[in-house]
gemmi code that builds the backbone of each chain (N, CA, C; Angstrom):
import gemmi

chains = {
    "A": [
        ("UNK", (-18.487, -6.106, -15.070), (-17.222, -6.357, -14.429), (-17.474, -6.882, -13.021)),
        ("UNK", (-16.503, -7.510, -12.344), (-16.608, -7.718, -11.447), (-16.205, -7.295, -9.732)),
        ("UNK", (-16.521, -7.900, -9.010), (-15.871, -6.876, -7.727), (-15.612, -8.090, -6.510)),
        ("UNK", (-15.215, -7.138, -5.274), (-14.930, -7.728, -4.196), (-16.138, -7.645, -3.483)),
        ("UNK", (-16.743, -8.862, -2.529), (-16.972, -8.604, -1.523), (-16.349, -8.884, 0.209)),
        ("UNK", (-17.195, -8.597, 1.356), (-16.329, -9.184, 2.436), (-17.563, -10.555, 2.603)),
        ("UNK", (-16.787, -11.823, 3.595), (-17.394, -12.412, 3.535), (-16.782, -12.497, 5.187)),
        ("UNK", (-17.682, -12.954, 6.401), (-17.208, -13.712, 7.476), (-16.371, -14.933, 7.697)),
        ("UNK", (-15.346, -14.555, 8.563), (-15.311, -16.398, 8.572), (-15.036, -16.186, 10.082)),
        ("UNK", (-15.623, -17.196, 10.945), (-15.394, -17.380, 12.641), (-13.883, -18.073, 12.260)),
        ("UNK", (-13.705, -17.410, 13.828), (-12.576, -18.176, 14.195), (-12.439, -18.263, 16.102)),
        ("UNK", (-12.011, -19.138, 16.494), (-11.545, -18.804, 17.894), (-10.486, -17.681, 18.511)),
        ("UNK", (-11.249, -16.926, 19.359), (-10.431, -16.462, 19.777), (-9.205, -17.097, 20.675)),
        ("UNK", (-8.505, -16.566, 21.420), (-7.132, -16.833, 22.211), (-7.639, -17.620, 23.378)),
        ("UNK", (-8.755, -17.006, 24.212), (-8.898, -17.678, 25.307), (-9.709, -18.949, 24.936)),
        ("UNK", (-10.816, -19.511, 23.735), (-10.606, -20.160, 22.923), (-12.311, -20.371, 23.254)),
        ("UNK", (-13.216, -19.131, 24.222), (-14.311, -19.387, 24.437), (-15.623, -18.004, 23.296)),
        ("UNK", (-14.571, -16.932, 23.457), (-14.986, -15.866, 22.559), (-14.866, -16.404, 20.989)),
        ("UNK", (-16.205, -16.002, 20.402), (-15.902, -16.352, 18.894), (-15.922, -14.944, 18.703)),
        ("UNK", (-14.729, -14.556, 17.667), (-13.678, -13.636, 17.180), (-14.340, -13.946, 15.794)),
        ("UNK", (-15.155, -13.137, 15.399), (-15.214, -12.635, 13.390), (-13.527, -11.909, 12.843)),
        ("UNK", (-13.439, -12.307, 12.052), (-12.676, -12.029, 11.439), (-13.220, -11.807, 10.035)),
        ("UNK", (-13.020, -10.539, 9.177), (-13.172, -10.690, 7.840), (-12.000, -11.144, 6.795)),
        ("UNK", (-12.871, -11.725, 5.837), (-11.808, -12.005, 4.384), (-12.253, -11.688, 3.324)),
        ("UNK", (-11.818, -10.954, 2.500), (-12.516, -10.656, 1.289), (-12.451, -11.888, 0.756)),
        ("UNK", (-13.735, -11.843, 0.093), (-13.908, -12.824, -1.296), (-13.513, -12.078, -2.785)),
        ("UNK", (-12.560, -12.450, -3.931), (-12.103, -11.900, -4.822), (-12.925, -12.398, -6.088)),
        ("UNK", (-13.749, -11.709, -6.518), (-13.835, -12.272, -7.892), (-13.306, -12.212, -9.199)),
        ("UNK", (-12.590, -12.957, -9.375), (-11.464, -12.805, -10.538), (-12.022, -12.990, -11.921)),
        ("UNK", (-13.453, -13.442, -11.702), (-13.954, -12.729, -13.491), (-14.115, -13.814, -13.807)),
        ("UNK", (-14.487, -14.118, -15.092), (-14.704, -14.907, -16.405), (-13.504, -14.694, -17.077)),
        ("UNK", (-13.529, -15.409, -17.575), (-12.113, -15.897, -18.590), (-12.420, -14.676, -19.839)),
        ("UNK", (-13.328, -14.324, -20.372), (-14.094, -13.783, -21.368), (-14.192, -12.788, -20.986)),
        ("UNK", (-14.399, -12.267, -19.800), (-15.092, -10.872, -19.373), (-13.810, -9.895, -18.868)),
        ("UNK", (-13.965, -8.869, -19.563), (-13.160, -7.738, -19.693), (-13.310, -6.909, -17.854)),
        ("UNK", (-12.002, -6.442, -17.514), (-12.027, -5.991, -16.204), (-11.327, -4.804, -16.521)),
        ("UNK", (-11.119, -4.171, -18.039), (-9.630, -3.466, -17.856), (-10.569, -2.321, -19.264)),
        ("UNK", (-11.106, -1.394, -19.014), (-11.639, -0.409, -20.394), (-10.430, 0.650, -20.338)),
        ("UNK", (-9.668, 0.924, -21.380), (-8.801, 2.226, -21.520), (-9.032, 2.882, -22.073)),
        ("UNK", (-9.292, 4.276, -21.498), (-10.033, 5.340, -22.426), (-8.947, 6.642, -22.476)),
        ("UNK", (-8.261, 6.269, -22.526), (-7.105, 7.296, -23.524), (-7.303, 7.617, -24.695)),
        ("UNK", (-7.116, 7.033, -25.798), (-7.092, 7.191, -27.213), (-7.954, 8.448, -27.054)),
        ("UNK", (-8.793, 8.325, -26.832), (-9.811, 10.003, -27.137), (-9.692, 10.665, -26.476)),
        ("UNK", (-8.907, 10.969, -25.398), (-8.773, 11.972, -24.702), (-7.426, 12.277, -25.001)),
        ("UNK", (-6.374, 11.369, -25.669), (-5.244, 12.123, -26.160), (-5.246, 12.748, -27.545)),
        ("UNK", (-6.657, 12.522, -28.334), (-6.901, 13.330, -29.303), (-7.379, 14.376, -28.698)),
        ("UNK", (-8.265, 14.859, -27.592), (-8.683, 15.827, -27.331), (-7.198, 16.958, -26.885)),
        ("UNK", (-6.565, 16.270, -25.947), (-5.497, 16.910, -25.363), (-4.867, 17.459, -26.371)),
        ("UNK", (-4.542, 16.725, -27.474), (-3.112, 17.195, -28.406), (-3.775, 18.289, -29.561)),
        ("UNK", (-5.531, 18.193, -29.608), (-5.781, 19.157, -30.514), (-6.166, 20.615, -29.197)),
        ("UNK", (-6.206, 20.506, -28.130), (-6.199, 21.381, -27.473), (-4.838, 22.110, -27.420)),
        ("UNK", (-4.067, 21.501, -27.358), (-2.633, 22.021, -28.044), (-2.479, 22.706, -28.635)),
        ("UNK", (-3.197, 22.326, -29.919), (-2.818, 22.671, -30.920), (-3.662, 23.892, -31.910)),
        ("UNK", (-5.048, 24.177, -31.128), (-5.930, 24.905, -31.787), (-5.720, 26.403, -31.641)),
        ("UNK", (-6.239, 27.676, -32.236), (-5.263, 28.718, -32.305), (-6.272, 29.852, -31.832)),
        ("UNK", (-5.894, 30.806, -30.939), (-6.565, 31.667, -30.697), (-5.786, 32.849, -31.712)),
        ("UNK", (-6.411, 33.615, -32.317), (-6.278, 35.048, -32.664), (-6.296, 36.377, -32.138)),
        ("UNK", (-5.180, 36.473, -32.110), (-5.186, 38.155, -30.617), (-5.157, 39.696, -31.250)),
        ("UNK", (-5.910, 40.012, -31.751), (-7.422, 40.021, -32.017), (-7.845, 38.990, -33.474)),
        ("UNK", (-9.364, 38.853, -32.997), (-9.549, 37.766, -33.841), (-10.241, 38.844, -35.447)),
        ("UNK", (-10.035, 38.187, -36.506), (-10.579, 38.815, -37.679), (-11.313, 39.960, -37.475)),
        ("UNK", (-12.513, 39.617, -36.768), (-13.737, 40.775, -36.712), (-13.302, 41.865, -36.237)),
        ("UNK", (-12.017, 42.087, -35.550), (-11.217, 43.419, -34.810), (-10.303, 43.786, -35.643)),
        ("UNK", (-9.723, 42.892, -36.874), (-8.398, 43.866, -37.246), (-7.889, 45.040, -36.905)),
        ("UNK", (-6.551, 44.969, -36.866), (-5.821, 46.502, -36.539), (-6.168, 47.086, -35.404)),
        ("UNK", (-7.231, 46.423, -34.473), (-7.609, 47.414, -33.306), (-6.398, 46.556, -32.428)),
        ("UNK", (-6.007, 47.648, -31.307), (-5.232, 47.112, -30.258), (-6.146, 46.858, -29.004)),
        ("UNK", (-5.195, 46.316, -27.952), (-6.190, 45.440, -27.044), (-5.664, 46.329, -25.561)),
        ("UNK", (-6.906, 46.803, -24.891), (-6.405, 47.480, -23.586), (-6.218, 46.395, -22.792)),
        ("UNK", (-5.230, 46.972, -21.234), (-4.827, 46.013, -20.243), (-6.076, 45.503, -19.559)),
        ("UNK", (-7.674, 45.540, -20.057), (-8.448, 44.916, -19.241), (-9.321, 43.888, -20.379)),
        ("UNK", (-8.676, 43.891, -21.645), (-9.283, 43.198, -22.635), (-9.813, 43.627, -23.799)),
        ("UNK", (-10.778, 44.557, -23.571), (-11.429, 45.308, -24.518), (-10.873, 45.608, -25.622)),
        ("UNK", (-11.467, 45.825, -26.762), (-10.720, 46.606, -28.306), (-10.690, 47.793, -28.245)),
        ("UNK", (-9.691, 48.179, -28.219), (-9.331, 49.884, -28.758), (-8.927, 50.306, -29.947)),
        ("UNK", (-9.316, 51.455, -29.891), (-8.006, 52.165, -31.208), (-6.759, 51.972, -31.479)),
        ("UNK", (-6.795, 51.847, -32.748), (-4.319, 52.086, -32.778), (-4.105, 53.348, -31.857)),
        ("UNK", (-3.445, 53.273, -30.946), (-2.707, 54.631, -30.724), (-3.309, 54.661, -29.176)),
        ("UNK", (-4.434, 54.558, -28.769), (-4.844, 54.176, -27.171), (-3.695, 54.218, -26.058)),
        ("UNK", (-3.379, 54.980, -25.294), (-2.024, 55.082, -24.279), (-2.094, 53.660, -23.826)),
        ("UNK", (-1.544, 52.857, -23.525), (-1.025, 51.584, -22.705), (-1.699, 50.571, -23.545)),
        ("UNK", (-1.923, 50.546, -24.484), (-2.970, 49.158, -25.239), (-1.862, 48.227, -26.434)),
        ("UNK", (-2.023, 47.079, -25.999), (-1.457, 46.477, -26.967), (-1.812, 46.147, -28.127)),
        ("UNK", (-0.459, 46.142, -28.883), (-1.144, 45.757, -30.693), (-1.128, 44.379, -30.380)),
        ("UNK", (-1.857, 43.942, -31.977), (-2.087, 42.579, -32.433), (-1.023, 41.852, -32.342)),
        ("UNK", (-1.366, 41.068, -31.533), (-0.259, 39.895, -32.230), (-0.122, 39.239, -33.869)),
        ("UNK", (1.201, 39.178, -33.903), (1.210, 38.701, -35.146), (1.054, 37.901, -35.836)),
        ("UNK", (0.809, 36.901, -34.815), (0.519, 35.143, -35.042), (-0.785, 34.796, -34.125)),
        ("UNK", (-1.196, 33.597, -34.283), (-2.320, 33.597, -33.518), (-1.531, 33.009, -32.318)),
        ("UNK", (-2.251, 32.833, -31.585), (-1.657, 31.696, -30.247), (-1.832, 30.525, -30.403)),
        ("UNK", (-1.388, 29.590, -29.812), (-1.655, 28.163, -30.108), (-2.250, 27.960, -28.448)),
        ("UNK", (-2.930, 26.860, -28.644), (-3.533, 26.366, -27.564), (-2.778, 26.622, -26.109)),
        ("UNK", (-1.746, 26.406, -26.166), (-0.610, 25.945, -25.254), (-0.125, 27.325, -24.472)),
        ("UNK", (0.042, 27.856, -25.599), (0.384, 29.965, -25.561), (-0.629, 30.415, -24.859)),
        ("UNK", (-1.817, 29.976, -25.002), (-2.972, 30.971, -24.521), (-3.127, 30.404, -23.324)),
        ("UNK", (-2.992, 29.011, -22.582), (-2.963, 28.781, -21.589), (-2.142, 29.115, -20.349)),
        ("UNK", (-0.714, 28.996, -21.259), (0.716, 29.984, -20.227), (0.200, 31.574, -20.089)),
        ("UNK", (-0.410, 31.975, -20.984), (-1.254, 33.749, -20.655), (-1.847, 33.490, -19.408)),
        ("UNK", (-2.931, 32.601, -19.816), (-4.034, 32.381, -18.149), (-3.493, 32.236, -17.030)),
        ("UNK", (-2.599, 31.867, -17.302), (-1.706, 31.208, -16.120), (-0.741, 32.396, -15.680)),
        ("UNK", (-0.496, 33.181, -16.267), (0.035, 34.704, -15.611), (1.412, 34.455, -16.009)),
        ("UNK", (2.001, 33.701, -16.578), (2.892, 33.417, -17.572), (3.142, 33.981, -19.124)),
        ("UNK", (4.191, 34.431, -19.281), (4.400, 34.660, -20.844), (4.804, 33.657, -21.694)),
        ("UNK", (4.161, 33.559, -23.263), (5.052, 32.500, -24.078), (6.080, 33.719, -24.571)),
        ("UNK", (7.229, 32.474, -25.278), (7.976, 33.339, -26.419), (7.430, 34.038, -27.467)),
        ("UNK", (8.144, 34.884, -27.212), (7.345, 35.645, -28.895), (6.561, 37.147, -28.489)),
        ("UNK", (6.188, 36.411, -26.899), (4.986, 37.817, -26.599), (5.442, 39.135, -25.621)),
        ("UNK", (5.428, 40.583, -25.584), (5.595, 41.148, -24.915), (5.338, 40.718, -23.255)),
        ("UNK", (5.849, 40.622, -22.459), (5.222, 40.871, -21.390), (4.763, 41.856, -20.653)),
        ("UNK", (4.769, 43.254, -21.212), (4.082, 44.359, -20.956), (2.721, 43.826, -21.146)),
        ("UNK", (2.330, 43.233, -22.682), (0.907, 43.341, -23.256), (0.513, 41.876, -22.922)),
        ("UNK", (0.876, 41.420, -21.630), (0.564, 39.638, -21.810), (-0.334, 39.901, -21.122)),
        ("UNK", (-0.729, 40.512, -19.891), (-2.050, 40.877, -19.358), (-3.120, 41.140, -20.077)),
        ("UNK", (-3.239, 41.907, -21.397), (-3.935, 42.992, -22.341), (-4.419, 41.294, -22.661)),
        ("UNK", (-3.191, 40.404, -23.160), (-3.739, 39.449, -24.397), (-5.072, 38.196, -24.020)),
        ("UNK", (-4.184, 38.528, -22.389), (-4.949, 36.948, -21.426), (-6.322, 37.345, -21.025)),
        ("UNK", (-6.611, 39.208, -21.081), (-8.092, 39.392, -20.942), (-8.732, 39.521, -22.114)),
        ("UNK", (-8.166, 39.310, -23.224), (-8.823, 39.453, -24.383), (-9.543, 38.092, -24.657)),
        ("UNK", (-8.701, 37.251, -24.355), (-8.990, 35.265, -24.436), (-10.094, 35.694, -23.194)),
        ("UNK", (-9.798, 35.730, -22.189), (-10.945, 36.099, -20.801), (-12.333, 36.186, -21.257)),
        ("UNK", (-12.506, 37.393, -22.274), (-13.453, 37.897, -22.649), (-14.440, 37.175, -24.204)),
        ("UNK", (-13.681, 36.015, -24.424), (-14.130, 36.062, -25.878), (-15.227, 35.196, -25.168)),
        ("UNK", (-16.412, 35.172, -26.210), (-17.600, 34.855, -26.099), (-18.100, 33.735, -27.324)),
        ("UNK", (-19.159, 33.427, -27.001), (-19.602, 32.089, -28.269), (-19.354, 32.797, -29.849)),
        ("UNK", (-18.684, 32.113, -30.701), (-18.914, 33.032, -31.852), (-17.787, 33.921, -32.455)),
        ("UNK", (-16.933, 33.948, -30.892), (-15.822, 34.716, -31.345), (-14.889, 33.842, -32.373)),
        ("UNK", (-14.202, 34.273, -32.923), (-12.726, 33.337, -33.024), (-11.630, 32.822, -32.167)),
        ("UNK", (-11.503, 31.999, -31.759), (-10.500, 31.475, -30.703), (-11.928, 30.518, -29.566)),
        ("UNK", (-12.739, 31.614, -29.601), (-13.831, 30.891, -28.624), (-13.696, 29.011, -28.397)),
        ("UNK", (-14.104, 28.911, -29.446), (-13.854, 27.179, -28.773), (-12.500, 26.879, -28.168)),
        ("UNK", (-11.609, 27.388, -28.673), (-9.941, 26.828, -28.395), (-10.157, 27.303, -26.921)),
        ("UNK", (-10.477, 28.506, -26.945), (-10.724, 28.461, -25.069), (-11.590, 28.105, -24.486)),
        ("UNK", (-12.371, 27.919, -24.954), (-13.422, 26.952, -24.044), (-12.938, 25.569, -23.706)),
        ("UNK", (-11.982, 25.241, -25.009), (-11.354, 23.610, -24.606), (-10.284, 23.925, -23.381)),
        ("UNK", (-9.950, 24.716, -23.359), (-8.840, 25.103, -22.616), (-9.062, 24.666, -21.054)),
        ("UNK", (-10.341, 25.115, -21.319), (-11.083, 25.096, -19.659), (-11.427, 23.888, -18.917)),
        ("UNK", (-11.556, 23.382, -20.000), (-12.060, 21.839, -19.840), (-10.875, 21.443, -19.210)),
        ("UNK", (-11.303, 20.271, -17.836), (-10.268, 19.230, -17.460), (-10.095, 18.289, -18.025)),
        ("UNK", (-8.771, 17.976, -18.040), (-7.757, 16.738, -18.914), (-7.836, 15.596, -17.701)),
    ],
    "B": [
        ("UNK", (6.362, -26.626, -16.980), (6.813, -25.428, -17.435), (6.256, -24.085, -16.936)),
        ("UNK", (7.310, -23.298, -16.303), (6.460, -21.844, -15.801), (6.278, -21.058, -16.848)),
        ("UNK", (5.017, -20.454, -16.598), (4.145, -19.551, -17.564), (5.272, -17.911, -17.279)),
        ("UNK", (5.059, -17.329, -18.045), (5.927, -15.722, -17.589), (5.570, -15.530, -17.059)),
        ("UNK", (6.759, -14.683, -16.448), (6.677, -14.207, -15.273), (5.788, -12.159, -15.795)),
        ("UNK", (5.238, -11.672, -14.580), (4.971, -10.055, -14.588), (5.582, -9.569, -13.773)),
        ("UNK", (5.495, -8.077, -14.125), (5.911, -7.192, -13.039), (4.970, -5.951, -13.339)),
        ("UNK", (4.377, -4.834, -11.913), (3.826, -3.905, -12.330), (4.920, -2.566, -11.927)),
        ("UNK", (4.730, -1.647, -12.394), (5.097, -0.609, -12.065), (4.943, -0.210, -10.803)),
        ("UNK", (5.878, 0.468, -10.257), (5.514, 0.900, -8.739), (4.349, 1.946, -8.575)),
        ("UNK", (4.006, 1.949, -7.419), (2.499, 2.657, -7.355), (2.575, 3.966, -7.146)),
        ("UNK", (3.629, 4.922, -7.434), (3.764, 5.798, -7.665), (4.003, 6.818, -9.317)),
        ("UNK", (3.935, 5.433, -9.996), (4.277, 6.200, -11.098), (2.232, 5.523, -11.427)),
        ("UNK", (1.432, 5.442, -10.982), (0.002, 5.103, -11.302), (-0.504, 6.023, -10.544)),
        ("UNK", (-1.333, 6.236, -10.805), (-2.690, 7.510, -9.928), (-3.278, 6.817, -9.844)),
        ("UNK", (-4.127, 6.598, -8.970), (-5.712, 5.814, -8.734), (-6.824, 6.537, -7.855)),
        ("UNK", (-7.767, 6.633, -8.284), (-9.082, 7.120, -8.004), (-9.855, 5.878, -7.652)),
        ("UNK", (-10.830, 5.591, -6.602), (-11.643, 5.001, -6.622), (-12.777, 5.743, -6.766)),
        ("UNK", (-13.552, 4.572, -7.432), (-14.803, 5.314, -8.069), (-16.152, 4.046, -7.452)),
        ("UNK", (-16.808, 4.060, -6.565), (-18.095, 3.042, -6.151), (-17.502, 1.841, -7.103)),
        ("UNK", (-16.554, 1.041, -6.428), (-16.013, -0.302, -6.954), (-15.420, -0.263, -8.120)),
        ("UNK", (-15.202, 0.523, -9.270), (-13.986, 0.916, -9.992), (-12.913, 1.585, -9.882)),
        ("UNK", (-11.843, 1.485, -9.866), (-11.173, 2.463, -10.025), (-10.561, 2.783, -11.505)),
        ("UNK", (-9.896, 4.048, -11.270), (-9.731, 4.819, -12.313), (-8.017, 5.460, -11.995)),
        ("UNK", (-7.264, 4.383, -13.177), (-5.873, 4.610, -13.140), (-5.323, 4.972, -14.091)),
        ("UNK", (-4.083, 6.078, -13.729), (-3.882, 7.201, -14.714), (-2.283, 6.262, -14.597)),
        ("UNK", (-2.011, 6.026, -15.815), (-0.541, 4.882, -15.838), (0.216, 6.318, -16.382)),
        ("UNK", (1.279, 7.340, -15.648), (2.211, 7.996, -15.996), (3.190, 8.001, -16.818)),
        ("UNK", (3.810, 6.507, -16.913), (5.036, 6.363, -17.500), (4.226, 6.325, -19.706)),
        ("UNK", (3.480, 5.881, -19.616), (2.232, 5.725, -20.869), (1.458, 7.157, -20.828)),
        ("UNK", (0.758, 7.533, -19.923), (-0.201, 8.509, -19.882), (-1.332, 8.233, -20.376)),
        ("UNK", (-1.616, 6.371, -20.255), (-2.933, 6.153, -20.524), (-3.924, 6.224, -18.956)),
        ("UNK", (-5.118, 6.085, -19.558), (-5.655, 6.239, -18.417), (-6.951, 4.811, -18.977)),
        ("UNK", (-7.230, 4.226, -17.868), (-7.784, 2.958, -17.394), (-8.674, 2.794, -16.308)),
        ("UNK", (-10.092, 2.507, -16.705), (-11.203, 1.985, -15.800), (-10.777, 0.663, -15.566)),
        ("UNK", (-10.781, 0.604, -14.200), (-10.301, -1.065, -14.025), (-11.083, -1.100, -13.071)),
        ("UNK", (-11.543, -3.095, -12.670), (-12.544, -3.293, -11.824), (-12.069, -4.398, -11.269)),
        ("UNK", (-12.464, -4.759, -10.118), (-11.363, -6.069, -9.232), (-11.420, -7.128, -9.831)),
        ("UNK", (-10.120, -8.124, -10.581), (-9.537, -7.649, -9.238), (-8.131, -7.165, -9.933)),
        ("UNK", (-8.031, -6.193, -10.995), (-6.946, -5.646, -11.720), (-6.260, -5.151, -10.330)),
        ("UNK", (-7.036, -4.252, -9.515), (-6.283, -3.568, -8.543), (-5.494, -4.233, -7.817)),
        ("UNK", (-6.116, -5.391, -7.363), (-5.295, -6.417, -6.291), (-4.288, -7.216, -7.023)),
        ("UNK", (-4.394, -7.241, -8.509), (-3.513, -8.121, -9.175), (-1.871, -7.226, -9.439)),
        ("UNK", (-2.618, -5.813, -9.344), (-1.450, -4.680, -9.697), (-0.271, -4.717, -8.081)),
        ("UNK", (-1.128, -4.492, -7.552), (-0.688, -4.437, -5.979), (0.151, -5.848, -6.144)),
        ("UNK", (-0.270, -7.247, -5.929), (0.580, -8.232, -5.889), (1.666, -8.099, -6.634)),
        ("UNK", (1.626, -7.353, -7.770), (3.072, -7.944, -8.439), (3.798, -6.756, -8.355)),
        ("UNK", (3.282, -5.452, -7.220), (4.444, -4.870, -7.103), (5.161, -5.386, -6.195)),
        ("UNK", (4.804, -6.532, -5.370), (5.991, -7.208, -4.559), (6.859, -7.270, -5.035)),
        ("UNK", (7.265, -7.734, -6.330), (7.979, -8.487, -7.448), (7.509, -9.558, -8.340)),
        ("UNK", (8.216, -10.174, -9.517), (7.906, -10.663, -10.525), (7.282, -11.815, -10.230)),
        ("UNK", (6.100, -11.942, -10.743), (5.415, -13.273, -10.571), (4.817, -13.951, -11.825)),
        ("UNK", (4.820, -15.180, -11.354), (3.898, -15.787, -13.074), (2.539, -16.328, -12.452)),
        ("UNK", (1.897, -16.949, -13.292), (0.769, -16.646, -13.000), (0.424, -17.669, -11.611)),
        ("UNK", (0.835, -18.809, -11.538), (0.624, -19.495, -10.220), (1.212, -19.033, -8.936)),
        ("UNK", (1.871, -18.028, -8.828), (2.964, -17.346, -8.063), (1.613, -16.255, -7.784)),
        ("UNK", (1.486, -15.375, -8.590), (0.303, -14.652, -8.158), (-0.481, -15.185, -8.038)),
        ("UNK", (-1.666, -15.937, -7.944), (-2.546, -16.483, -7.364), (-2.010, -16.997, -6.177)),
        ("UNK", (-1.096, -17.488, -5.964), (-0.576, -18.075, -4.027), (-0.784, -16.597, -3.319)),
        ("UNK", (-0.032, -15.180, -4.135), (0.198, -14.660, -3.528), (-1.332, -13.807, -2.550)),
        ("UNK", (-2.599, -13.795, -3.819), (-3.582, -13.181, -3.930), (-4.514, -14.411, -2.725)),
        ("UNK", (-4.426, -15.620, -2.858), (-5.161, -16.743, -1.952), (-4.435, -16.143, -0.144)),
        ("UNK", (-3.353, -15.590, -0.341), (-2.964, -15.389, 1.015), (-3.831, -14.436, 2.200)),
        ("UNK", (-4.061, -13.157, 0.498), (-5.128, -12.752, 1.125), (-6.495, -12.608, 1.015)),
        ("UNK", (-7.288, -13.286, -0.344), (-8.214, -13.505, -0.409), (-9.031, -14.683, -0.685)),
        ("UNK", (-10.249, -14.486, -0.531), (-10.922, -15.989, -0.786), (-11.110, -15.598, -2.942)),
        ("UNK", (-11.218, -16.860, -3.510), (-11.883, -16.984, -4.551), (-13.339, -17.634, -4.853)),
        ("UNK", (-13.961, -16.727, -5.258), (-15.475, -17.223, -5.856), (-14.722, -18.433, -7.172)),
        ("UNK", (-15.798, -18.876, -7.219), (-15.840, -19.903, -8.766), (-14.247, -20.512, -8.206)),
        ("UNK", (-14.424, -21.890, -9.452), (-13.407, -22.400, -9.345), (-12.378, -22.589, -10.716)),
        ("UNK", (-12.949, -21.080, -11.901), (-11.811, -21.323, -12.794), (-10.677, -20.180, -12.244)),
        ("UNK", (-9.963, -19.811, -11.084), (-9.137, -19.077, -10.745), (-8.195, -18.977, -11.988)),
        ("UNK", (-7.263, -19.932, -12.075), (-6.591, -20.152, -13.386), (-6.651, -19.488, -14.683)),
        ("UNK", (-7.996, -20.100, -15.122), (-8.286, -19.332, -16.246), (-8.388, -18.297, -16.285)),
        ("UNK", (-8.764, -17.881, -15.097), (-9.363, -16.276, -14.857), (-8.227, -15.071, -14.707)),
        ("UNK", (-7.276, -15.710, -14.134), (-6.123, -15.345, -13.685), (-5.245, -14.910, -15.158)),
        ("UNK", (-5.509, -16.221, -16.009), (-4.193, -15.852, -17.123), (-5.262, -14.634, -18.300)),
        ("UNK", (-6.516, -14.768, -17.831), (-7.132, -13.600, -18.913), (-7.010, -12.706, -18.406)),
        ("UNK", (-6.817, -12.266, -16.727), (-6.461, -11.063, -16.143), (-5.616, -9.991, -16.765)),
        ("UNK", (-4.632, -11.372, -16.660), (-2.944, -10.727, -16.695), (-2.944, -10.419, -18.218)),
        ("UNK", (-3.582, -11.415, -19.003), (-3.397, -10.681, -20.549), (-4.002, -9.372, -20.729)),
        ("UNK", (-5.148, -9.300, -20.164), (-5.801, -7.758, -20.290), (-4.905, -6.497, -19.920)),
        ("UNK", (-4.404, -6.774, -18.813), (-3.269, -6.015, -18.070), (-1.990, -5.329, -18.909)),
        ("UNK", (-1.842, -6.891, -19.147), (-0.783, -6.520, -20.543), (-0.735, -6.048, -21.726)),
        ("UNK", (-2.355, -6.039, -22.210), (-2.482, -5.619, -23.465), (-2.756, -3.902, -23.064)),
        ("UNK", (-2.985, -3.638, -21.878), (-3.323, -2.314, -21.386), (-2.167, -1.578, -20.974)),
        ("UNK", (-1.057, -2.414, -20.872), (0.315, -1.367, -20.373), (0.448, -1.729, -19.327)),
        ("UNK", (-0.656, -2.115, -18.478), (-0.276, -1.954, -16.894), (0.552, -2.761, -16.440)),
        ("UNK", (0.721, -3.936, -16.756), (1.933, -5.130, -16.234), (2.365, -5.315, -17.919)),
        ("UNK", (3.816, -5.967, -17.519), (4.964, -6.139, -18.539), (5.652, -7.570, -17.710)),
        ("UNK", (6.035, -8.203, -19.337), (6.659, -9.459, -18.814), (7.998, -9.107, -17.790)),
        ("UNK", (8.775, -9.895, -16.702), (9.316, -9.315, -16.237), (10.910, -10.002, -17.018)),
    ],
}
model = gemmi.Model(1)
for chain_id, residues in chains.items():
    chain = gemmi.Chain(chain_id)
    for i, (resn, *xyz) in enumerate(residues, 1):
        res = gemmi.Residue()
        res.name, res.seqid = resn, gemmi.SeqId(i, " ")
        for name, pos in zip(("N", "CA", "C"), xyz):
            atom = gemmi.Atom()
            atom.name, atom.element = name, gemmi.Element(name[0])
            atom.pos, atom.b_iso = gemmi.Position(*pos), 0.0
            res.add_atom(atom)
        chain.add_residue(res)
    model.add_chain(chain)
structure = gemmi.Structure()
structure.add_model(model)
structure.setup_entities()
């Protein structure tokens, strides 16, 4: 591709004995043939819209039935202050309004803290793991 | 016969990053995003004055810059097609 440079050009100054530089860019406007313009959307709006769309599990399979304390961890059913499972997984979008100290619809906001350290905590391997790892990633 | 006329979007609905002689424009109203290299930038800038065709922008761009080579013209109407095929300018 191509670019700008500056190039000199003299000129007289006012009193008409000082020579006064002045710059002007020189523009190079390319080849007729040669591309100045790459758009790289298309793959990053597949990335975006499946980041959307990918699902965390609150708790994921390997925990069934356990509820989730307010610092993340798996507990027992019955644990004083621990939230149960959600009933649905989260979608990309859900688990990000958690991080964000935000509730989606659908979710207690007592247990939205419990849910957003549970995503916090998941590790390589977990379920949901990649969906939050994409999460993290900048758009 | 005048060639069409363009127009770009105002420079608020574009993000731009410069990047070591590229920049990198995030077109809002689309939400594409675009590596562009000069002189897209200066061509974007001219026609947010208002609508120009292609000899209209080049007067406007000679006002303030010099041109290398002497197919300006040609160079000019493959600009603006790239532009256009990218979202960034629209016939006006």
């Amino acid at each position: 591709m191509s670019g700008t440079d500056d190039k000199e050009v003299g000129g007289k100054g006012a009193g008409g004995n000082a020579f006064v530089p002045s710059r002007r860019t020189v523009l190079v406007l390319g080849a007729a043939a040669a591309s100045t313009v790459v758009t790289v959307r298309p793959a990053l709006a597949q990335t975006a819209g499946s980041v959307l769309n990918c699902e965390i599990p609150v708790p994921g399979p390997h925990a069934g039935g356990n509820h989730i304390a307010a610092d993340g961890n798996l507990v027992a059913p019955g644990t004083p202050g621990a939230a149960p499972p959600l009933a649905r997984p989260l979608r990309g979008e859900e688990a990000r309004q958690l991080l964000r100290g935000s509730t989606p619809p659908g979710v207690n906001p007592q247990s939205a803290q419990a849910y957003a350290n549970y995503i916090r905590r998941l590790q390589s391997g977990m379920s949901g793991f990649t969906c939050y790892a994409s999460l993290q990633m900048p758009r | 016969m005048a060639g069409p006329r363009y127009i770009a979007d105002p420079e608020e609905t574009v993000r731009s990053v410069e990047l070591d002689g590229l920049s990198v424009l995030f077109h809002e109203p689309s939400g594409m995003t675009h590596i562009v290299a000069a002189p897209a930038p200066e061509i974007l800038e001219m026609l947010r004055a208002g609508p120009a065709d292609a000899a209209e922008l080049l007067r406007r761009l000679r006002a303030r810059f010099e041109f290398e080579g002497n197919e300006a013209e040609a160079a000019i109407h493959a600009r603006l097609d790239e532009l256009e095929a990218a979202g960034l300018v629209r016939r006006a």
